[in-house]
C-alpha positions in Angstrom: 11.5 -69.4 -4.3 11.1 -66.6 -2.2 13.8 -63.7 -3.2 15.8 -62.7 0.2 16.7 -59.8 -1.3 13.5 -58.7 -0.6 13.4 -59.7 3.2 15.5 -58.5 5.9 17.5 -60.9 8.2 14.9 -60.2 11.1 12.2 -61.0 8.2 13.5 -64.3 6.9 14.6 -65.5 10.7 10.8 -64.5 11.5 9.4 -66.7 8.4 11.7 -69.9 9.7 10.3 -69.7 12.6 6.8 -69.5 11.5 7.8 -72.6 9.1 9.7 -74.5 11.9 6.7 -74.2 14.3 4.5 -75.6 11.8 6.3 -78.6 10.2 8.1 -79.7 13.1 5.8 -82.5 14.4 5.3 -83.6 10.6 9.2 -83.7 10.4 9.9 -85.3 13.8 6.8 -87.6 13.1 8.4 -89.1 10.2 12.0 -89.4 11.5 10.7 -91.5 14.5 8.6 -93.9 12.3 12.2 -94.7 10.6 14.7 -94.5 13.7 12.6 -95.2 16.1 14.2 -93.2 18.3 12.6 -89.6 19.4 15.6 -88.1 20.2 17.2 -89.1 17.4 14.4 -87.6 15.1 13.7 -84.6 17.1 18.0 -84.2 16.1 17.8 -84.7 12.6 15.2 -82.7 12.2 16.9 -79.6 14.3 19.6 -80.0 11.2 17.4 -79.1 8.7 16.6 -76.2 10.4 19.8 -75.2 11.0 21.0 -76.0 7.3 17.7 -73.9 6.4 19.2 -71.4 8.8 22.6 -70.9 6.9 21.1 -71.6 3.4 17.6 -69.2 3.1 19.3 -66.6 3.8 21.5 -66.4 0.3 19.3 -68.5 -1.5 15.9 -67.5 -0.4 12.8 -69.0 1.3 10.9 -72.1 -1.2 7.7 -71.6 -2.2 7.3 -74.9 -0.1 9.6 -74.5 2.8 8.0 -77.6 3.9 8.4 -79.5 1.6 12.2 -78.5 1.9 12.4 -78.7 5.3 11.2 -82.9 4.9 13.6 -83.3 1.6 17.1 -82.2 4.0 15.9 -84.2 7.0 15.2 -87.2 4.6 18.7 -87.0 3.7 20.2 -86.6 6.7 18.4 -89.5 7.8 20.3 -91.6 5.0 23.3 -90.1 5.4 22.4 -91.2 8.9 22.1 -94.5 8.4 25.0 -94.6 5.8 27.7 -93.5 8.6 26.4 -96.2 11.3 26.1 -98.5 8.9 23.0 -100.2 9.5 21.4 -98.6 5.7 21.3 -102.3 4.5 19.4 -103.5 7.4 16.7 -100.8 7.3 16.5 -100.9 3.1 16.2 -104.9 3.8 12.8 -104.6 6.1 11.4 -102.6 3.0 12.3 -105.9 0.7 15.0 -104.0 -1.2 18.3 -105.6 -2.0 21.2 -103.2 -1.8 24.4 -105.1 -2.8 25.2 -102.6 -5.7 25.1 -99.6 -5.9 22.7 -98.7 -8.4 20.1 -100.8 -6.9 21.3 -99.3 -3.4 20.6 -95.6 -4.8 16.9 -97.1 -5.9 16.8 -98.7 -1.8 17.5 -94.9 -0.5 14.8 -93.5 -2.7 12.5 -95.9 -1.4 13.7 -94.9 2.0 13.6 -91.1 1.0 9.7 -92.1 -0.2 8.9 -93.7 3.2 9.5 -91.0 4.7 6.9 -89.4 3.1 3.9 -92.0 3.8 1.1 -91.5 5.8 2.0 -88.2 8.1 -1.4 -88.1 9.5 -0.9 -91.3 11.3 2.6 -90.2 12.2 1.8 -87.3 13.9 -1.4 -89.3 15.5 1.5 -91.8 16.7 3.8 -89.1 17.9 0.7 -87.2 20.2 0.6 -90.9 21.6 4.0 -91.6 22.1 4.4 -87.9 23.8 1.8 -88.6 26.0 2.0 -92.2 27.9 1.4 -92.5 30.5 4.2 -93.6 31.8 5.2 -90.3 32.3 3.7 -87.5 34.6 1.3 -85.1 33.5 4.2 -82.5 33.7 6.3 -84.1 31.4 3.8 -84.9 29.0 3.0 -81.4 28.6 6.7 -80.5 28.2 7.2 -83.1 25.8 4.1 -82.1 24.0 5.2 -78.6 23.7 8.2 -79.5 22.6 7.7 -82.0 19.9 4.1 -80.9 18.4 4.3 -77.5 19.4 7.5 -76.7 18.0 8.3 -74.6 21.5 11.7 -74.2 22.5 12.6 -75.2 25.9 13.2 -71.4 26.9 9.5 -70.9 25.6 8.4 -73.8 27.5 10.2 -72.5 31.0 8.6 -69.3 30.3 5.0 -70.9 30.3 5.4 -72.8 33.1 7.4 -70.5 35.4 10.4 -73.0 35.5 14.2 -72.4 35.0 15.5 -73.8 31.4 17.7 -76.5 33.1 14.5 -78.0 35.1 12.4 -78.5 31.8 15.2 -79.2 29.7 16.5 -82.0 32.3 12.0 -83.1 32.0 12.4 -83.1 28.5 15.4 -85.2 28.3 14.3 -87.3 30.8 10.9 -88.0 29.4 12.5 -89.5 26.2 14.9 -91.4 28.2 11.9 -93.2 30.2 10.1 -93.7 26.9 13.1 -95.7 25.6 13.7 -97.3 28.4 10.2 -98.5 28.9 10.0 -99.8 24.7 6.9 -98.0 24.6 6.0 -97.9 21.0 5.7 -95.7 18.1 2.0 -96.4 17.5 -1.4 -95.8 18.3 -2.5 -98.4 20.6 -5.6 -100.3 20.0 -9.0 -101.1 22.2 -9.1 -100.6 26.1 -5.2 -99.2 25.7 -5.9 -96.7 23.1 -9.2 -95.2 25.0 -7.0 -95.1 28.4 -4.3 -93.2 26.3 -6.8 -91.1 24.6 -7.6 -89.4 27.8 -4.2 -89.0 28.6 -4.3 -87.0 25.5 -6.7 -84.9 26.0 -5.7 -84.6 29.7 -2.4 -83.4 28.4 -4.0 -80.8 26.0 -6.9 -79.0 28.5 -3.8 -78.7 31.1 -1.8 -76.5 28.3 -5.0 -74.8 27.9 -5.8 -74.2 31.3 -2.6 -73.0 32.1 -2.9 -70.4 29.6 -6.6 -69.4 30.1 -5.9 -68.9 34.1 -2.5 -69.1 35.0 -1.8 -71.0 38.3 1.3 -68.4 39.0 3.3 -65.3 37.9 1.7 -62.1 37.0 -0.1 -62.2 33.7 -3.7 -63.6 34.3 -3.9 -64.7 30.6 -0.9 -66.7 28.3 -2.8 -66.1 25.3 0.5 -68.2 23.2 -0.7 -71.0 25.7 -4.5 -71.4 24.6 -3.2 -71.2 21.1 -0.9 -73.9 21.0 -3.5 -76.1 23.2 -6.4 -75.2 20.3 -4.2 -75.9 17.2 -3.0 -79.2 18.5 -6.6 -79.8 19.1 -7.5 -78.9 15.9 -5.1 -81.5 14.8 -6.2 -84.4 16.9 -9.7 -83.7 15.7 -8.8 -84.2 12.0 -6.8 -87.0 12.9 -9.4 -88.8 15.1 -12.9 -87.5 13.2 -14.8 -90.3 14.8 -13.5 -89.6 18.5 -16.3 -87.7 20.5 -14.3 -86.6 23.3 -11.6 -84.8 20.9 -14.5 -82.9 19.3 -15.7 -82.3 23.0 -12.5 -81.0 23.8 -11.8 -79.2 20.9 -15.2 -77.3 21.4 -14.8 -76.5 25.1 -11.2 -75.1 24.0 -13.0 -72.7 20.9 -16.1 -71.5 23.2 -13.4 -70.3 26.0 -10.7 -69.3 23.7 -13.7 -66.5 22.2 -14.1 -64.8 25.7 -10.0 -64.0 25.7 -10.3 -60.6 24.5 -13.1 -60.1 27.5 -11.2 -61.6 30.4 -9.0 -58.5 31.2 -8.9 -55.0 30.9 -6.1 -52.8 29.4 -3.8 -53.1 32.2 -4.0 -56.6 32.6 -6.8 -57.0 35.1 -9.0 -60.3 35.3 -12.4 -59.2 34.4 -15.0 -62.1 35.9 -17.4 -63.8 33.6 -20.2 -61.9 34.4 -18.6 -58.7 34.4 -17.6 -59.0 31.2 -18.3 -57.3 27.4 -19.5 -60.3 25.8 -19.9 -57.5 22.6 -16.0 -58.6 22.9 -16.4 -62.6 22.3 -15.2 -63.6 19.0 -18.1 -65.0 17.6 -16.0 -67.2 14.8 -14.6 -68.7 18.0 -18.2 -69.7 19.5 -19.7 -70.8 15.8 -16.6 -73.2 15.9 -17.2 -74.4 19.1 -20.7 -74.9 18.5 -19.8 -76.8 15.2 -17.9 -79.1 17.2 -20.6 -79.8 20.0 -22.7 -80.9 17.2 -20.6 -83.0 16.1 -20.4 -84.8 19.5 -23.8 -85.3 18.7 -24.0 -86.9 15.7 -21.3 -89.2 16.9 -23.3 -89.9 20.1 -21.2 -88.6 22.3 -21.2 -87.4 25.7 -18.3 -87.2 28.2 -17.1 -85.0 30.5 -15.3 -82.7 28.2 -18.7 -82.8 25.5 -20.5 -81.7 28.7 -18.3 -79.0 29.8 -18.2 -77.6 26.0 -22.1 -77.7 26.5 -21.5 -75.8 29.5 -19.3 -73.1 28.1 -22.0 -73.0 25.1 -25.1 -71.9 27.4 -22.5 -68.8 28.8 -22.1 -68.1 24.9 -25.2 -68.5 24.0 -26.8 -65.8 26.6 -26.6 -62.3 25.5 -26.6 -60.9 29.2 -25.7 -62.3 32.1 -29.3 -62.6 33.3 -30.1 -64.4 30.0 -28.0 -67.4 31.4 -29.9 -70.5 31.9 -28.3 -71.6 34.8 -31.1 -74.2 35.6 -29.3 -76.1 32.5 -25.9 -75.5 33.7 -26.7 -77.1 36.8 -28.2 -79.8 35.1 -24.8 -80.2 33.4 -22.9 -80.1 36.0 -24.9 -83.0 37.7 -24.6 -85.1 34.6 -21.1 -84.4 34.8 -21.1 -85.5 38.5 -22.1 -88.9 37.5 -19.6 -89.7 35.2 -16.7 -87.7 36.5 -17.7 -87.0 39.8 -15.2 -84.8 41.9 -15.0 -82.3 44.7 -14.8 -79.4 41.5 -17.4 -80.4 39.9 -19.6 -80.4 42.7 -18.2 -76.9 43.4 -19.1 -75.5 39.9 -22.6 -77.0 40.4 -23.2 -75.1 43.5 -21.9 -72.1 41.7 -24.8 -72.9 39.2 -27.3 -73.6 41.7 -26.5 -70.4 43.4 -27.3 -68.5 40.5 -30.6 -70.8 40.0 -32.2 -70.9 43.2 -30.6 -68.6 45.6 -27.3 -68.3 47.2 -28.8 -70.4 50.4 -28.8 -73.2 48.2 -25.3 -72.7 46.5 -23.4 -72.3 50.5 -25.0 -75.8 52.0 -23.4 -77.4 49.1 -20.1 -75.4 49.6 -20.0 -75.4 53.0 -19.9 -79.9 53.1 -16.9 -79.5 50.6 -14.8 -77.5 53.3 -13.3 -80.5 54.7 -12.3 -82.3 51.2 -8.7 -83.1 51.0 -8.7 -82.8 47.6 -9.5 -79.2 48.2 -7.3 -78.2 51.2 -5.7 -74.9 50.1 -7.4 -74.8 46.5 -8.2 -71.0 46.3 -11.3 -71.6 44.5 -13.7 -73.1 47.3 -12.6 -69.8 49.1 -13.4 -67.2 46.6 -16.7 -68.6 45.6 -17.7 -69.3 48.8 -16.5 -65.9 49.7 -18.9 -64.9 46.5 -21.7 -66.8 48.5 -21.6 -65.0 51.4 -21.5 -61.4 50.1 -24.7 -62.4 47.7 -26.3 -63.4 51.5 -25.3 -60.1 52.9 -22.5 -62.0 55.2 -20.0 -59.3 54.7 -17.6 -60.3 57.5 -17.2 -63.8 56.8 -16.9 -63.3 52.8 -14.1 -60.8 53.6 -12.1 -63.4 55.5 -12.8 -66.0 52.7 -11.2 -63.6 49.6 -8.8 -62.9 51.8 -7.8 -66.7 52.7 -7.8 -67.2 48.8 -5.8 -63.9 48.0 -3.2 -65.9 50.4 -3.4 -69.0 48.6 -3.4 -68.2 44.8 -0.1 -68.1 43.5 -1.1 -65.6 40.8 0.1 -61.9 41.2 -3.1 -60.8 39.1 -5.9 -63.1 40.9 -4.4 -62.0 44.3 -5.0 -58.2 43.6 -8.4 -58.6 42.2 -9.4 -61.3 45.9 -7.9 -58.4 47.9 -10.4 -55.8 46.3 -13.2 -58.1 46.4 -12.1 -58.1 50.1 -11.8 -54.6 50.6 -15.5 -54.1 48.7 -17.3 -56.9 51.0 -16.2 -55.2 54.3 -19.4 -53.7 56.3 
């Protein structure tokens, strides 16, 4: 036991925090295997918090606050069951007879000692659950954040630029649809479980996206966004060792995640990949990431998230700029055309090509994705091809074109930073 006496209230609220963010998806994991019911779980497991709340305070934080934390929601589970009457029922589909009540106390130890029982394969259920799809990718991610990531819904409208009551009414009605639709608290199996995977890991790179280049607002970089995306990542990989696509993921997320420090200046500014201190990268960060690309490999993996890791890794790899092997890169990206083929991939690969051949051959390939509906008013086919034209010494036209994207981004940050590039390119 922790003393409090040592800790001041801003100390010990700080430290249940910390706990809470950690052992939340264990807790709620473990509830919903017994109740069955995430809202229910997600409940009792808010009571132990709020009993740790009134209780560390006096009596001190455990050496295992975890293990604490699981002990009071295991009994609040019984007592639970106990007040709705239905303890029998539950203690009879573990094969225990209840009718007196010493054997009864031996059913809710057995009950208590469920609880306890494989929490890797709870939490790998409860990543599942969270992300059917059945519900939209915006809800997953709520739902995500809020059961494995321990967020509060506050937190959560903060990171998406959303009012409380819209992601709280998401939240609530994410569990609702998941009731209502039976879907079950397990990891499905075969062609299900592979479809669902990728709604997984859909769900995760969209956290991390969000945070590594915010769509809106006025920070550039949501550095509590990558984070949360990473560690659940982390997670899945040590739940799933022999999935190649969560390594994938995992290592594209690690070889980004190092160039964080790099990406903007002191006041906030996006600094552009090639523009960057790459003295900054944290080189733990890229080892990791390069760790898990090899383990892709020895799995015999290669999918579009393996390939975009292997992407990212030729960027960390290159010391300078102009040691980039973009001749690779573009060989990724057409790899990655063939099994994920899309408008963005084929604007990356002119991006790449540009780089490897010439500009010329970077704006033919921009220039027939102008008329894709997928990317009517995406920003991004502006401002590279806006990149294009400056390189070919078309100053006019790659004005108007960081211009057009300044007007479409929704990001305070990006639009400043398009508007200079504007202002430079004029003749």
């Amino acid at each position: 036991m922790v003393s409090s006496a040592a800790m001041s209230e801003e100390q010990i609220q700080r430290a249940v925090e910390a706990v809470w963010r950690i052992e939340a998806p264990k807790l709620i994991a473990g509830l919903t295997r017994i109740v069955r019911d995430i809202s229910l779980a997600e409940e009792l497991a808010q009571d132990a918090l709020v009993i740790a709340l009134k209780t560390w305070p006096e009596s001190g934080i455990p050496r295992n606050a975890g293990a604490w934390l699981m002990a009071t929601a295991k009994r609040r589970a019984i007592d639970y069951f106990r007040r709705n009457k239905v303890l029998a029922r539950k203690l009879d589909e573990l094969g225990h007879d209840v009718e007196s009540e010493e054997r009864q106390g031996d059913g809710e130890a057995a009950l208590a000692e469920r609880l306890d029982d494989d929490v890797g394969d709870d939490l790998l259920r409860l990543i599942f659950t969270s992300c059917h799809p059945v519900l939209s990718a915006e809800a997953r991610a709520a739902l995500t954040l809020r059961l494995l990531g321990g967020l509060t819904t506050e937190e959560i409208a903060r990171a998406f630029l959303a009012s409380e009551p819209t992601i709280a009414q998401r939240i609530v009605r994410a569990k609702r649809t998941i009731a209502e639709a039976g879907v079950p608290f397990e990891v499905p199996r075969g062609e299900e479980r592979a479809a669902r995977l990728a709604s997984v890991l859909e769900v995760l790179y969209l956290i991390f996206n969000e945070g590594y280049a915010a769509t809106a607002g006025e920070d550039w970089l949501r550095q509590d966004l990558c984070e949360e995306a990473l560690r659940l990542g982390r997670v899945l990989a040590g739940l799933m060792p022999q999935e190649p696509e969560v390594h994938g993921l995992v290592a594209l997320m690690e070889i980004q995640a190092s160039r964080a420090r790099a990406r903007v200046n002191a006041e906030g500014e996006p600094i552009l990949l090639l523009d960057q201190n790459r003295a900054l990268w944290d080189q733990m960060l890229i080892r990791r990431g390069l760790a898990a690309l090899e383990q892709v490999a020895v799995l015999g993996g290669g999918g579009p998230y393996a390939l975009q890791a292997a992407i990212a890794a030729c960027h960390a790899q290159a010391r300078t700029p102009e040691a980039t092997d973009w001749t690779r890169i573009a060989a990724l990206y057409a790899a990655l055309a063939e099994i994920a083929p899309s408008p963005v991939v084929e604007l990356n690969r002119a991006v790449a090509l540009s780089f490897a051949l010439g500009p010329q051959s970077g704006i033919e390939i921009v220039d027939a994705l102008l008329d894709e509906p997928v990317l009517k008013g995406y920003h991004l086919l502006h401002s590279v091809r806006g990149d294009l034209l400056s390189r070919l010494d078309r100053r006019e036209e790659a004005r108007a074109e960081f211009l057009k994207a300044a007007a479409m981004t929704r990001n305070a940050r990006e639009k400043t930073l398009l508007e200079k590039r504007a202002s430079e390119a004029a003749p």
